[in-house]
C-alpha positions in Angstrom: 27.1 8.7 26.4 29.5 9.4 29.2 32.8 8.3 29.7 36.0 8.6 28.0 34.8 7.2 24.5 36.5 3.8 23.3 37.9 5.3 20.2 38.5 8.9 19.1 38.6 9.0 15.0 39.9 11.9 13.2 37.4 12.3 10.1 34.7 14.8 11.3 31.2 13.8 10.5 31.1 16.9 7.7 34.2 15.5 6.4 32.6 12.3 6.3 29.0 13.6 4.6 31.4 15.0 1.8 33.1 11.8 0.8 29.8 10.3 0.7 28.5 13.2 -1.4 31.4 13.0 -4.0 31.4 9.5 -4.2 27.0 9.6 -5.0 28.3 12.3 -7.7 30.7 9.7 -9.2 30.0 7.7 -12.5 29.6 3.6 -11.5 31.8 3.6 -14.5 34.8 5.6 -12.9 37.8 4.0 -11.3 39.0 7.1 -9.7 37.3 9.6 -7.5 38.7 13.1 -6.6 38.4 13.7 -2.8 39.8 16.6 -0.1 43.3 15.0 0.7 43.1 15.8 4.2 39.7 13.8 4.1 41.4 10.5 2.7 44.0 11.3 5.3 41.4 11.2 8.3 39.9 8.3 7.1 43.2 6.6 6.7 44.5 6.8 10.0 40.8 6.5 11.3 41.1 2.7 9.3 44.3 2.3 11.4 42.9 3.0 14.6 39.9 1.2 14.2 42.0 -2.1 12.7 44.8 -1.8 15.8 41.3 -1.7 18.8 40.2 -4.7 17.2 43.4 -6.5 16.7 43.9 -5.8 20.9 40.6 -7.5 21.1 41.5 -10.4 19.2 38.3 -9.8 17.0 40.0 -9.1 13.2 41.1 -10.9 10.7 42.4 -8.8 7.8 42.6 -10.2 4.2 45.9 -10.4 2.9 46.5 -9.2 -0.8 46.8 -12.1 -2.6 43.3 -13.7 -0.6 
């Protein structure tokens, strides 16, 4: 790939490999999961970056709450 890429996230792929990994150890039963807080931080405003590109391209439409 060459270029400037499109989008720059903040969640490295280890980070990302761990989540997964945590999530695979994780009863189906469980409502909650325990995960590295700067992780769900990353992936949060990775969500936000990736939600406001495809809002500029007109190509989103997000679910509102009560949907």
């Amino acid at each position: 790939m060459s270029g400037r890429p499109l989008l720059r996230l903040y969640t490295t792929l280890a980070e990302f490999e761990l989540l997964h990994e945590r999530r695979d150890r994780t009863r189906r039963t469980s409502k909650t999961v325990t995960v590295d807080r700067q992780a769900l931080i990353h992936i949060l405003m990775d969500h936000a970056r990736i939600l406001e590109a495809l809002r500029k391209a007109g190509r989103v439409d997000v679910k509102e709450p009560d949907e």
